[in-house]
C-alpha positions as CSV (number, residue, x, y, z in Angstrom):
1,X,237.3,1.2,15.4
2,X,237.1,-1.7,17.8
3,X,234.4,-2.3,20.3
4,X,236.6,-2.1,23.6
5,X,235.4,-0.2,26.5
6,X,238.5,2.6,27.2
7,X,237.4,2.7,30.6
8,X,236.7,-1.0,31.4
9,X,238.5,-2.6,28.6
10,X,235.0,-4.8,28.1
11,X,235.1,-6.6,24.3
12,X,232.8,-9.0,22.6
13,X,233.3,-12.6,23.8
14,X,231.6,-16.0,21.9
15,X,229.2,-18.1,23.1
16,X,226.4,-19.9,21.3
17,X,223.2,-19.3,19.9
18,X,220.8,-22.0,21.1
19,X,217.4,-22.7,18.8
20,X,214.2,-24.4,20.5
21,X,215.8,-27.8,18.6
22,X,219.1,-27.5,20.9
23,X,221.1,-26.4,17.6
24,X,224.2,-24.3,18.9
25,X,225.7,-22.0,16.7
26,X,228.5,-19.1,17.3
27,X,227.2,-15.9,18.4
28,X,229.3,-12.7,19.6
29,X,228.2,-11.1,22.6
30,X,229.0,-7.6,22.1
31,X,229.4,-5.0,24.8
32,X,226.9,-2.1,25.6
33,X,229.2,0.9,23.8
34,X,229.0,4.3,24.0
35,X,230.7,7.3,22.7
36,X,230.7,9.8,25.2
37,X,231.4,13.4,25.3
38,X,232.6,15.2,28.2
39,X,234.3,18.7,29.8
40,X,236.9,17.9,31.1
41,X,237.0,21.5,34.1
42,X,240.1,20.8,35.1
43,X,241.9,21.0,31.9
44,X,239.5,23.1,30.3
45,X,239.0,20.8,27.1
46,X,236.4,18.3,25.9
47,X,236.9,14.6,25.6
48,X,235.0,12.3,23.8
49,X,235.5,8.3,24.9
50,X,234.0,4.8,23.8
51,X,232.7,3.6,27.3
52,X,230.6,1.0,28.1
53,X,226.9,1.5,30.2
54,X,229.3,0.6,33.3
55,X,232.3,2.6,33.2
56,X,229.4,5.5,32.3
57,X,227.9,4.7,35.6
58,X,231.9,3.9,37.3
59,X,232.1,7.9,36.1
60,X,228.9,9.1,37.6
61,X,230.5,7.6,40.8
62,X,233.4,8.6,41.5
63,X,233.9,11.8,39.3
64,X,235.4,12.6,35.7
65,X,238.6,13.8,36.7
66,X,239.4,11.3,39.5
67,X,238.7,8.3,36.7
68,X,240.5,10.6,34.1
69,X,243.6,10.5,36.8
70,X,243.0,6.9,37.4
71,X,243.4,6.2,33.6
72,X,246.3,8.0,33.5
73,X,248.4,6.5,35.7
74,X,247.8,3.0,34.3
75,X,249.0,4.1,30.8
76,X,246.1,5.4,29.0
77,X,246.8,8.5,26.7
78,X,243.8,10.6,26.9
């Protein structure tokens, strides 16, 4: 599965990896992912999502089913 945030779409990026000599090297950042499971009341049915510690907080927010409905209109199946 890739690492992309559903919510967010957050994915690794590069940078470098800098020793104490200056040597660089490629690194990957990689994004704070989380598989989360939630009810969703409205629909009466679980869900279970790969979200990032943001879009986890973005939820907390504003409410499941309004970001649910938010998703929804911009394409996402869930």
């Amino acid at each position: 599965m890739a690492r992309v945030c559903e919510l967010t779409g957050k994915k690794p990026i590069t940078g470098n990896k800098v020793s104490h000599s200056n040597i660089k090297t490629k690194r990957r950042f990689l994004p704070n992912l989380q598989t989360k499971r939630y009810f969703l009341a409205e629909e009466d049915k679980w869900i279970t999502m790969k979200l990032s510690s943001e879009a986890i907080r973005t939820i907390n927010k504003n409410g499941l089913y309004a970001t649910v409905k938010q998703m929804r209109a911009a394409g996402s199946k869930i």
